[in-house]
N, CA, C, O and CB atoms as a CASP TS submission, in Angstrom:
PFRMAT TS
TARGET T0000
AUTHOR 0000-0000-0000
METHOD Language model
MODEL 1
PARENT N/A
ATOM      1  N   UNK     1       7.524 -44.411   3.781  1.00  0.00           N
ATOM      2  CA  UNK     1       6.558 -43.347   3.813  1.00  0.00           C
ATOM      3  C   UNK     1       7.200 -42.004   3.463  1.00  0.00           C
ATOM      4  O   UNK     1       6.643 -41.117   2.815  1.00  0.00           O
ATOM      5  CB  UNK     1       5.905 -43.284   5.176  1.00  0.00           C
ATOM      6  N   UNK     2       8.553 -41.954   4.015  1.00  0.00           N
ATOM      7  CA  UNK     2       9.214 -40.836   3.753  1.00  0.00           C
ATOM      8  C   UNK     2       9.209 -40.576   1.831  1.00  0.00           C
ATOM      9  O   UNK     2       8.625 -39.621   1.317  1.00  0.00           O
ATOM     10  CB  UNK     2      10.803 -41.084   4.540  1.00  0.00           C
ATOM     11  N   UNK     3       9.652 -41.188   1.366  1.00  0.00           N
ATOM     12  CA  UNK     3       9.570 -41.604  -0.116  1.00  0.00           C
ATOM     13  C   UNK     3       8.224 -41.093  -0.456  1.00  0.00           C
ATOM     14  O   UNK     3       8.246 -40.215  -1.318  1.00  0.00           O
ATOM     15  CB  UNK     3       9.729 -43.262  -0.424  1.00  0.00           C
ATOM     16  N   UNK     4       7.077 -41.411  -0.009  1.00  0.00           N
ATOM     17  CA  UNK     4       6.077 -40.790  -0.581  1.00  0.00           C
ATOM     18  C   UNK     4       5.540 -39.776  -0.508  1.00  0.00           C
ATOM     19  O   UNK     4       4.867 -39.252  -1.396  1.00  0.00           O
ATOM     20  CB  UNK     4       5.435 -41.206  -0.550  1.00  0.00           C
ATOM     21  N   UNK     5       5.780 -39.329   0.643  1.00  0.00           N
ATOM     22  CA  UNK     5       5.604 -37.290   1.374  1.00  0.00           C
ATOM     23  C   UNK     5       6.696 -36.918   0.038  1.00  0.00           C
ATOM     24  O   UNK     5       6.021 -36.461  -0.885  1.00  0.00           O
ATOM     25  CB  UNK     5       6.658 -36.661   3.847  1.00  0.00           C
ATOM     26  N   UNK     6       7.758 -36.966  -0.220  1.00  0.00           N
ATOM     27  CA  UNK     6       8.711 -36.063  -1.259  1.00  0.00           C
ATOM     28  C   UNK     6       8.134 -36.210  -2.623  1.00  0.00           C
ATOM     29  O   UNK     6       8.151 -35.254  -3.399  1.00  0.00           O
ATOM     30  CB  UNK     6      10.371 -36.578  -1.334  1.00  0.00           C
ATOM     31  N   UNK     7       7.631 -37.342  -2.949  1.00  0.00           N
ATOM     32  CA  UNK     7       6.758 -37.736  -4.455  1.00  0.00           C
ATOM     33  C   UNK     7       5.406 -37.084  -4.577  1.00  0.00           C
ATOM     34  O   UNK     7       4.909 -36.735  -5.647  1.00  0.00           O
ATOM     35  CB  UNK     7       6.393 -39.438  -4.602  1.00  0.00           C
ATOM     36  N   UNK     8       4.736 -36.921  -3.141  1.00  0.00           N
ATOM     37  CA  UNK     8       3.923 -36.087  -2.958  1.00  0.00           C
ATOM     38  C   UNK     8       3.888 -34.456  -3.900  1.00  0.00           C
ATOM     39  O   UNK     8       3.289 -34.083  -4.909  1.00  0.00           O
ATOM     40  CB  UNK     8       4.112 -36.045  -1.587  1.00  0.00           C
ATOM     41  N   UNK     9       4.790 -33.852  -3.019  1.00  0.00           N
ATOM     42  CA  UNK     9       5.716 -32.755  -3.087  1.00  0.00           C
ATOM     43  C   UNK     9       6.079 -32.352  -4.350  1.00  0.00           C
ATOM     44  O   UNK     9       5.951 -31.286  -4.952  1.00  0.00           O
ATOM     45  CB  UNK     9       6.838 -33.018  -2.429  1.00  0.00           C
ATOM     46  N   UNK    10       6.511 -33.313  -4.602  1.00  0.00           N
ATOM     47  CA  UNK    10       7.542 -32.939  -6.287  1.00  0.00           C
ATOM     48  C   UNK    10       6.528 -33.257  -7.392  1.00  0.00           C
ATOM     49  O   UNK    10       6.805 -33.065  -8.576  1.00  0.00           O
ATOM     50  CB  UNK    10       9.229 -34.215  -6.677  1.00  0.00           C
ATOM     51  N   UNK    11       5.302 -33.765  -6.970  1.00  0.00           N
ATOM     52  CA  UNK    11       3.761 -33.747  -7.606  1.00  0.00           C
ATOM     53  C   UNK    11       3.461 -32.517  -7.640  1.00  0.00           C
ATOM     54  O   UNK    11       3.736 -31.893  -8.665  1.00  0.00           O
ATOM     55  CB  UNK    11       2.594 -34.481  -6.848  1.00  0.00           C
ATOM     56  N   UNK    12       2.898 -31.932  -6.669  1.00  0.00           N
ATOM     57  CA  UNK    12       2.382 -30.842  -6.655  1.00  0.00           C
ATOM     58  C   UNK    12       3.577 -29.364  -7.153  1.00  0.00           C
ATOM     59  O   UNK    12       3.250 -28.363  -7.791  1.00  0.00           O
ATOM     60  CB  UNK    12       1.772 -30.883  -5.175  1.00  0.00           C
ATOM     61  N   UNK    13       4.694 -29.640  -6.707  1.00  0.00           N
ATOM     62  CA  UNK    13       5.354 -28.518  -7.356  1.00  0.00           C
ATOM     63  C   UNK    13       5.328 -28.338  -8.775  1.00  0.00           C
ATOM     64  O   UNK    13       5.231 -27.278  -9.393  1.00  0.00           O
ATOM     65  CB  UNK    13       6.603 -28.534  -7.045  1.00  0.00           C
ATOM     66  N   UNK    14       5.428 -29.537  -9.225  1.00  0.00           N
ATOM     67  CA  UNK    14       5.433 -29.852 -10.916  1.00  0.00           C
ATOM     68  C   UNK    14       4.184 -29.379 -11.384  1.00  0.00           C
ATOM     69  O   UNK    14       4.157 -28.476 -12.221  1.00  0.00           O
ATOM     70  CB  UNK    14       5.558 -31.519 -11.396  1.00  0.00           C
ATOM     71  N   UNK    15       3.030 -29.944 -10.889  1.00  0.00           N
ATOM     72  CA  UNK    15       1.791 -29.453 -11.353  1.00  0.00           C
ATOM     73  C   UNK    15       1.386 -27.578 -11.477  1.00  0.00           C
ATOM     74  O   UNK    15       0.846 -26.904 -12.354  1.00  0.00           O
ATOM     75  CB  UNK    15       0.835 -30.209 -10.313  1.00  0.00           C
ATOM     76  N   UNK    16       1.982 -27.250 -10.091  1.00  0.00           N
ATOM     77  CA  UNK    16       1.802 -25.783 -10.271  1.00  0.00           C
ATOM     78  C   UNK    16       2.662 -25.358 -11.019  1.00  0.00           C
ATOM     79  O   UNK    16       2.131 -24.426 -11.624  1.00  0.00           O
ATOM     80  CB  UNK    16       1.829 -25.011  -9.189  1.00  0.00           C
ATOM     81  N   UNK    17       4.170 -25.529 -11.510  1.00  0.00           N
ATOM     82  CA  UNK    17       5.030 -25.074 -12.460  1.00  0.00           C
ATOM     83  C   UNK    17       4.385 -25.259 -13.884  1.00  0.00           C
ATOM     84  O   UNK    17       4.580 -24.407 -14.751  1.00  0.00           O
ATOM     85  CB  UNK    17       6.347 -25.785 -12.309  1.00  0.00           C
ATOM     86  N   UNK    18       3.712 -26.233 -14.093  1.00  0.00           N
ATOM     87  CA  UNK    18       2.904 -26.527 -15.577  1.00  0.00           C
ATOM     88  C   UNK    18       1.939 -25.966 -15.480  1.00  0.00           C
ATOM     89  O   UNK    18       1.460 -25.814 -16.604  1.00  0.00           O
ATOM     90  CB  UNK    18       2.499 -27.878 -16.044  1.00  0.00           C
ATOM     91  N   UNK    19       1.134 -25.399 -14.473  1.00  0.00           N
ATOM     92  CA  UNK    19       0.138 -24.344 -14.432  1.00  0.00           C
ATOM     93  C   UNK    19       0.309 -23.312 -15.332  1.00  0.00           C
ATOM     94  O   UNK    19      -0.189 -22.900 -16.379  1.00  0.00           O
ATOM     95  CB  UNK    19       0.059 -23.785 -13.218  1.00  0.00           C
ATOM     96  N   UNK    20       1.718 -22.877 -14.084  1.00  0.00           N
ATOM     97  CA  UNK    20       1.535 -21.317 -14.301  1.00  0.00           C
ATOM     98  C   UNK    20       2.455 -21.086 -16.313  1.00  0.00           C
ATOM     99  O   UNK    20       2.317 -20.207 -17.164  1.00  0.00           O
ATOM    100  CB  UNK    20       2.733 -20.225 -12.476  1.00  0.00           C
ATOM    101  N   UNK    21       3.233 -22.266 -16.280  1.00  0.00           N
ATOM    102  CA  UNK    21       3.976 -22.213 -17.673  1.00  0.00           C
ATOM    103  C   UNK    21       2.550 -22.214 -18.559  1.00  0.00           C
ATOM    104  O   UNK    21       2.507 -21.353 -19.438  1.00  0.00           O
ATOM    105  CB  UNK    21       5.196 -23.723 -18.029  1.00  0.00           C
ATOM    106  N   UNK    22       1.551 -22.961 -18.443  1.00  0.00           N
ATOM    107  CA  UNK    22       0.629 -22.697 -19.322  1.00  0.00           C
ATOM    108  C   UNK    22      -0.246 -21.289 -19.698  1.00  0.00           C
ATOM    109  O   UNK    22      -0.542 -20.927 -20.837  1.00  0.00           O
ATOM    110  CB  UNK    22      -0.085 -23.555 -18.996  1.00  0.00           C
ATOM    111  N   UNK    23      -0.561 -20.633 -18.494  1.00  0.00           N
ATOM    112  CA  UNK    23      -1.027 -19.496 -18.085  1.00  0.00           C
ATOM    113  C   UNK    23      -0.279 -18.239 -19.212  1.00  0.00           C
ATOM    114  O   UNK    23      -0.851 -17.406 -19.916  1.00  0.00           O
ATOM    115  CB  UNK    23      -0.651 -19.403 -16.406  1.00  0.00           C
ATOM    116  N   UNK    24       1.316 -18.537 -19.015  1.00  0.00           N
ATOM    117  CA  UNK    24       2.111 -17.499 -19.070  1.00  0.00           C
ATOM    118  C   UNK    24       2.193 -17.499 -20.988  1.00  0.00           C
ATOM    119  O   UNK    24       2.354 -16.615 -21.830  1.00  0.00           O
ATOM    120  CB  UNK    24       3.678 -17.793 -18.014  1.00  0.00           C
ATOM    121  N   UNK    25       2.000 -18.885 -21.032  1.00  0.00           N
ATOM    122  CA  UNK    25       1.802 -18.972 -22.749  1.00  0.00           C
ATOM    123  C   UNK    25       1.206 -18.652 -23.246  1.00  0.00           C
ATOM    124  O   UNK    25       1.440 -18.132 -24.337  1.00  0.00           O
ATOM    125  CB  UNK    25       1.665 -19.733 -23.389  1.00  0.00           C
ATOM    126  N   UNK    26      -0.614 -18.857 -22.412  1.00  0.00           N
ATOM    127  CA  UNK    26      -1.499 -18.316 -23.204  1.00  0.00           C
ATOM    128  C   UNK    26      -1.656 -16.756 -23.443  1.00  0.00           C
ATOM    129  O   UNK    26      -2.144 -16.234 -24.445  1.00  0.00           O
ATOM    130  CB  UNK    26      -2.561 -18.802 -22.771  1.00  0.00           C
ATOM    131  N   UNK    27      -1.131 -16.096 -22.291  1.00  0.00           N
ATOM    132  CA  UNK    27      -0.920 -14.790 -22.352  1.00  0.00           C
ATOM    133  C   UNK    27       0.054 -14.279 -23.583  1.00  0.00           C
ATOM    134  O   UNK    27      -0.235 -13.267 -24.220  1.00  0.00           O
ATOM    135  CB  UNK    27      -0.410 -14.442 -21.044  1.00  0.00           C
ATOM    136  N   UNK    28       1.217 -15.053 -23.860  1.00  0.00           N
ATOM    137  CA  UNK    28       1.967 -14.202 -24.896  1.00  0.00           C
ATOM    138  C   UNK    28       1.367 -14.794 -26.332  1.00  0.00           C
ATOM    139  O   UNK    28       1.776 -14.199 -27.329  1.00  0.00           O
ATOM    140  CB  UNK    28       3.787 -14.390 -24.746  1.00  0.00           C
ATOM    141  N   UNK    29       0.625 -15.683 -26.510  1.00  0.00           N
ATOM    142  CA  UNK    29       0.077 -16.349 -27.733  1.00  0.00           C
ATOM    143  C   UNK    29      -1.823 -15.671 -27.961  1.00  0.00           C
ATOM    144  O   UNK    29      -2.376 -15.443 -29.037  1.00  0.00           O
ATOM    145  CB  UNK    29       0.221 -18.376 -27.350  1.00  0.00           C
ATOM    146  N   UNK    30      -2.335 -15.529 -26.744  1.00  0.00           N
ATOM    147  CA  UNK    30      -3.701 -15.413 -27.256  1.00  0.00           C
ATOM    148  C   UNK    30      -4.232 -13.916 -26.745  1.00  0.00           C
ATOM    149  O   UNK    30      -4.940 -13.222 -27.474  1.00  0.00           O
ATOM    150  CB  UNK    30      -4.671 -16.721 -26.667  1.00  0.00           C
ATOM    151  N   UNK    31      -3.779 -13.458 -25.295  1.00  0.00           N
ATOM    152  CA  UNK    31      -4.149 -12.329 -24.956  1.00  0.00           C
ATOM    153  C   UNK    31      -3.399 -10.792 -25.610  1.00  0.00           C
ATOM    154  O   UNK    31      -4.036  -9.817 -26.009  1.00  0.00           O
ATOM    155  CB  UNK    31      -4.031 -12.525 -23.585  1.00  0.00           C
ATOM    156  N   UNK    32      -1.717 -10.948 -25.570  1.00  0.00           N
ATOM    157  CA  UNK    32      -1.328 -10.059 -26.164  1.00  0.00           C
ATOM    158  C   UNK    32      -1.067  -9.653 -27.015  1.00  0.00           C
ATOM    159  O   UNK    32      -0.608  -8.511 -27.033  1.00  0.00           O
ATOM    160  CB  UNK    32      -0.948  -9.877 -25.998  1.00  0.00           C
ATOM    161  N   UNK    33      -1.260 -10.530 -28.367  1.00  0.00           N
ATOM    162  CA  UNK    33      -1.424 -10.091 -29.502  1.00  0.00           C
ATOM    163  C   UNK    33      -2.576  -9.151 -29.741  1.00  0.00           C
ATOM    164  O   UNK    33      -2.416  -8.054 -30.278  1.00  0.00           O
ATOM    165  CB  UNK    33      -1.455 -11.089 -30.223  1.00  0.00           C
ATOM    166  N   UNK    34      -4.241  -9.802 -29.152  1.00  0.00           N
ATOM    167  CA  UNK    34      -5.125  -8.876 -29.569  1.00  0.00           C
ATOM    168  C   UNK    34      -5.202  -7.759 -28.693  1.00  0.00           C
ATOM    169  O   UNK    34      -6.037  -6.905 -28.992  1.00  0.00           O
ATOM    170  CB  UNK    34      -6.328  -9.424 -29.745  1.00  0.00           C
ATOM    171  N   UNK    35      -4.442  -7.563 -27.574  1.00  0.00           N
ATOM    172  CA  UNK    35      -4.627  -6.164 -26.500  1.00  0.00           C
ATOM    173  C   UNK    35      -3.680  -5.372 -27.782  1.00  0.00           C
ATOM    174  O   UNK    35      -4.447  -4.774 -28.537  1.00  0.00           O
ATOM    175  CB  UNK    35      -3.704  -6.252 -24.341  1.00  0.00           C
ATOM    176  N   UNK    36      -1.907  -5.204 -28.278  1.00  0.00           N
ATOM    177  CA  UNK    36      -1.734  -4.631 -29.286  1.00  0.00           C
ATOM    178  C   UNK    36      -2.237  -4.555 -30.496  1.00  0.00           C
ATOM    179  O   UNK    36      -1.802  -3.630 -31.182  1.00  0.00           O
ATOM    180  CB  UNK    36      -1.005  -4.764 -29.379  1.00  0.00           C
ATOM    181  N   UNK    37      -3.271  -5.469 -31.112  1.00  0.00           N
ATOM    182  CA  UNK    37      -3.978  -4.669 -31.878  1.00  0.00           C
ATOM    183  C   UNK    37      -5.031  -4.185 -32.101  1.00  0.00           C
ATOM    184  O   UNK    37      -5.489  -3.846 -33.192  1.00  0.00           O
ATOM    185  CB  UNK    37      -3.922  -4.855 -32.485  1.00  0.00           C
ATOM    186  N   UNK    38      -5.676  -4.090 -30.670  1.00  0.00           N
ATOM    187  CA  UNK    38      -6.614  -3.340 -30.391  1.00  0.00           C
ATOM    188  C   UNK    38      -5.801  -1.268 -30.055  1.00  0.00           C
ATOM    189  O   UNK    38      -6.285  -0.145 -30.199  1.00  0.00           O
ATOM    190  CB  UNK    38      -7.396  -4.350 -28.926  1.00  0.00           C
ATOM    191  N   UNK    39      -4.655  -1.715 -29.661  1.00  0.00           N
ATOM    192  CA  UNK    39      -3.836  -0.236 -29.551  1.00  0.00           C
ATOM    193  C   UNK    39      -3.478   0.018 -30.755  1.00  0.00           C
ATOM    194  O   UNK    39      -3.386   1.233 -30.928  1.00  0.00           O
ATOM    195  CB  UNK    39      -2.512  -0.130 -28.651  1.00  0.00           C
ATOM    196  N   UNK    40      -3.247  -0.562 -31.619  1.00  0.00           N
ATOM    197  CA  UNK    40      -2.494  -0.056 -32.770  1.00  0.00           C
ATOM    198  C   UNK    40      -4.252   0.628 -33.587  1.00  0.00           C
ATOM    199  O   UNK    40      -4.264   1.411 -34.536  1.00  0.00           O
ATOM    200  CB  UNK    40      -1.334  -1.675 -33.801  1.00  0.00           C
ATOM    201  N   UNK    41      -4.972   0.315 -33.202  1.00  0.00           N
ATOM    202  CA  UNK    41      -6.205   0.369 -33.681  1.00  0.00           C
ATOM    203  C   UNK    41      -6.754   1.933 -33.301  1.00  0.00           C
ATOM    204  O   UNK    41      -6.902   2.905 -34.041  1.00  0.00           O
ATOM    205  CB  UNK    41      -7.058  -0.873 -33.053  1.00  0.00           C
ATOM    206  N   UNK    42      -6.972   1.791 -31.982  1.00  0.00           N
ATOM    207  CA  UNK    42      -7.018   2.722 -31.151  1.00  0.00           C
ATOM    208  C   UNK    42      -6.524   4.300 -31.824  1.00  0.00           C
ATOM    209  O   UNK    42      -7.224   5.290 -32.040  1.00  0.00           O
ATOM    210  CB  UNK    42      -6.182   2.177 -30.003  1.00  0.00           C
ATOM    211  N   UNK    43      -4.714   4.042 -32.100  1.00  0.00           N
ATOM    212  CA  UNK    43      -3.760   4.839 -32.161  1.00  0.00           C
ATOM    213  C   UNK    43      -3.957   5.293 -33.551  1.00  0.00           C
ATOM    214  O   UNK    43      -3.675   6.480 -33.713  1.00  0.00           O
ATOM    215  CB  UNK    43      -2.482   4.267 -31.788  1.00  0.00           C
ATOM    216  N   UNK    44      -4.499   4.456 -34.931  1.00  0.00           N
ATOM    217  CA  UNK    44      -5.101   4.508 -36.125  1.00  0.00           C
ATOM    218  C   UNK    44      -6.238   5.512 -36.289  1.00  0.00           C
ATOM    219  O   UNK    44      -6.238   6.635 -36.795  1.00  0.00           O
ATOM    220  CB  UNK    44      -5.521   3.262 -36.396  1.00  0.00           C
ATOM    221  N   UNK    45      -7.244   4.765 -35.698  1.00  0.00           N
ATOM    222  CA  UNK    45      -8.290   5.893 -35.429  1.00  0.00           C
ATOM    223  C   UNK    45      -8.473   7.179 -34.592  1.00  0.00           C
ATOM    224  O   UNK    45      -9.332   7.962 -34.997  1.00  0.00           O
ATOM    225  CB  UNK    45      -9.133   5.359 -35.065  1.00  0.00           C
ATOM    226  N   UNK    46      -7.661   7.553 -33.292  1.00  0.00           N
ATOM    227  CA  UNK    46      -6.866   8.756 -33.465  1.00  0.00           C
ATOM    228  C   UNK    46      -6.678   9.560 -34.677  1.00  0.00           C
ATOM    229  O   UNK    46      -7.437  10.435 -35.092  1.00  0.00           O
ATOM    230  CB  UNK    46      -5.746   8.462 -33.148  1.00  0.00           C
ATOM    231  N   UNK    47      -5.286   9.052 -35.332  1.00  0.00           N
ATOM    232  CA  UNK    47      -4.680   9.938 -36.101  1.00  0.00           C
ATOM    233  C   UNK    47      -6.041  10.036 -37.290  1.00  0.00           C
ATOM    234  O   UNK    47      -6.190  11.225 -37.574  1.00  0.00           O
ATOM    235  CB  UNK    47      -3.029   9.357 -36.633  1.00  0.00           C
ATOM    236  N   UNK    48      -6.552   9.587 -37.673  1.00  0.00           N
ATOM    237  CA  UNK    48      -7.844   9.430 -39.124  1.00  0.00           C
ATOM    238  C   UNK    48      -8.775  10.368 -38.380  1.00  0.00           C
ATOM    239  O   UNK    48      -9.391  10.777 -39.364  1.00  0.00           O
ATOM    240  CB  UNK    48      -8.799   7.487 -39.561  1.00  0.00           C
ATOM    241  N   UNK    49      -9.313  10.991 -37.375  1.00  0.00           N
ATOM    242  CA  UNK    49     -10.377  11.446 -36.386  1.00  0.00           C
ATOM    243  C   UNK    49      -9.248  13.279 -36.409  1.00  0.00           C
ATOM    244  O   UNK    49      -9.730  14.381 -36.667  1.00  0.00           O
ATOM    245  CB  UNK    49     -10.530  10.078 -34.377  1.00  0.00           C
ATOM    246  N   UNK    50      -8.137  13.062 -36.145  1.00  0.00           N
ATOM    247  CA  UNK    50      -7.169  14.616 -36.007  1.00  0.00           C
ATOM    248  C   UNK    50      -7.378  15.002 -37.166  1.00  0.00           C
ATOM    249  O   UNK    50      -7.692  16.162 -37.433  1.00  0.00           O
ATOM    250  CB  UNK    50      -5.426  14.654 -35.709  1.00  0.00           C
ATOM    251  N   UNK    51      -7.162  13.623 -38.438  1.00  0.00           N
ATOM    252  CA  UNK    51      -6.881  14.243 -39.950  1.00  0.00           C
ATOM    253  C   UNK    51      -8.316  14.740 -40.455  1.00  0.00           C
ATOM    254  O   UNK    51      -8.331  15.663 -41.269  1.00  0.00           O
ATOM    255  CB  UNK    51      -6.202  12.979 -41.137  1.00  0.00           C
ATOM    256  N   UNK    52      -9.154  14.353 -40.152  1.00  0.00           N
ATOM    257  CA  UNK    52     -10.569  14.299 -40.470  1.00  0.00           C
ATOM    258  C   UNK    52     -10.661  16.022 -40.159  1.00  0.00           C
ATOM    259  O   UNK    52     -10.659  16.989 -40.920  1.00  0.00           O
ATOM    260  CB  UNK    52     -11.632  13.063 -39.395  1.00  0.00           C
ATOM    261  N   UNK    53     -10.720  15.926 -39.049  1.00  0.00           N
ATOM    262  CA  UNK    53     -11.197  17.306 -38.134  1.00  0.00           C
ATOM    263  C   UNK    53     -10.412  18.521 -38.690  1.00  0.00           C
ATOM    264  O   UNK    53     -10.801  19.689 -38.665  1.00  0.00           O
ATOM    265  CB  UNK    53     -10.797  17.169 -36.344  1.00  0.00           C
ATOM    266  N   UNK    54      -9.267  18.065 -39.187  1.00  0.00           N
ATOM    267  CA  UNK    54      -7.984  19.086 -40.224  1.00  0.00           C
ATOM    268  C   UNK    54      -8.779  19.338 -41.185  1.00  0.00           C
ATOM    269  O   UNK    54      -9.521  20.320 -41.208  1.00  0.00           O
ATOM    270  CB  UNK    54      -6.406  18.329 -40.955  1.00  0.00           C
ATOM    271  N   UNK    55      -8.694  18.378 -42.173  1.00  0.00           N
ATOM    272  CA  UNK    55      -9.688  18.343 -43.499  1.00  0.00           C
ATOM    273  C   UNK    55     -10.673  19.162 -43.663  1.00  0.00           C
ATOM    274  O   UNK    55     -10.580  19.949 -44.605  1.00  0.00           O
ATOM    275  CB  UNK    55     -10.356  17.215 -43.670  1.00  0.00           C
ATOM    276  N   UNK    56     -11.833  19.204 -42.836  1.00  0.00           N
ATOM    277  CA  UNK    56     -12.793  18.993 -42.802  1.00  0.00           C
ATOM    278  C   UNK    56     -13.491  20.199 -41.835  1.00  0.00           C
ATOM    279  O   UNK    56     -14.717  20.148 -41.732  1.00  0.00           O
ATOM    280  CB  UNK    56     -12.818  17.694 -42.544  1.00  0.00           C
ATOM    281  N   UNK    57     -12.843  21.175 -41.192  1.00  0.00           N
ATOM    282  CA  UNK    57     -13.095  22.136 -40.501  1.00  0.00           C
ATOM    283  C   UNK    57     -13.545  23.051 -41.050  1.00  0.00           C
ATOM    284  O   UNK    57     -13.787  22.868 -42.243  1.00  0.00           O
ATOM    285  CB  UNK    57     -12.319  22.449 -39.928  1.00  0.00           C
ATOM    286  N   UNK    58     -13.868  24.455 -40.454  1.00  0.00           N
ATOM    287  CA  UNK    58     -14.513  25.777 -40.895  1.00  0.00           C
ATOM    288  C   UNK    58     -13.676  25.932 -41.915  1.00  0.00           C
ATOM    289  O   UNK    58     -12.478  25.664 -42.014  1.00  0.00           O
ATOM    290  CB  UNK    58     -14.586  27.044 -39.890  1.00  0.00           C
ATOM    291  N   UNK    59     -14.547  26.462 -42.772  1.00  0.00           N
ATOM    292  CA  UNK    59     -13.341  27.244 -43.952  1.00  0.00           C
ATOM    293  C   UNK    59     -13.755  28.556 -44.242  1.00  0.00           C
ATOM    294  O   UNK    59     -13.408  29.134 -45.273  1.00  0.00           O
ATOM    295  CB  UNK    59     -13.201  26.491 -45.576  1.00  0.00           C
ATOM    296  N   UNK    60     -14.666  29.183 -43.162  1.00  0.00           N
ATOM    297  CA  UNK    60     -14.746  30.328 -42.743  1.00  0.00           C
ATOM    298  C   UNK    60     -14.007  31.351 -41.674  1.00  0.00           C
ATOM    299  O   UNK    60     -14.418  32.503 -41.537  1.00  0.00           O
ATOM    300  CB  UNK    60     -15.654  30.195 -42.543  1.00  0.00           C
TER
END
């Protein structure tokens, strides 16, 4: 029985280690690519919105 409480155990540790390894993948493969290029985006349209407003101001 002892044998099976530790197989138990080393079940469930394994399972949550492949959890969270999955979790942590999808984050560097699916979430943080589009959060930076939603900033680089962001940071784009900024500078085009400053240049605009330069351009494009009183010329009185």
């Amino acid at each position: 029985m002892k044998k099976f409480g530790v197989g138990v155990l080393t079940g469930v540790a394994s399972t949550i280690a492949a959890a969270a390894t999955a979790a942590v993948t999808f984050h560097k493969i699916a979430v943080k690519p589009i959060a930076d290029e939603e900033a680089k985006f962001e940071d784009t349209e900024r500078k085009a919105a400053r240049k605009a407003a330069q351009s494009h101001g009183n010329r009185f």
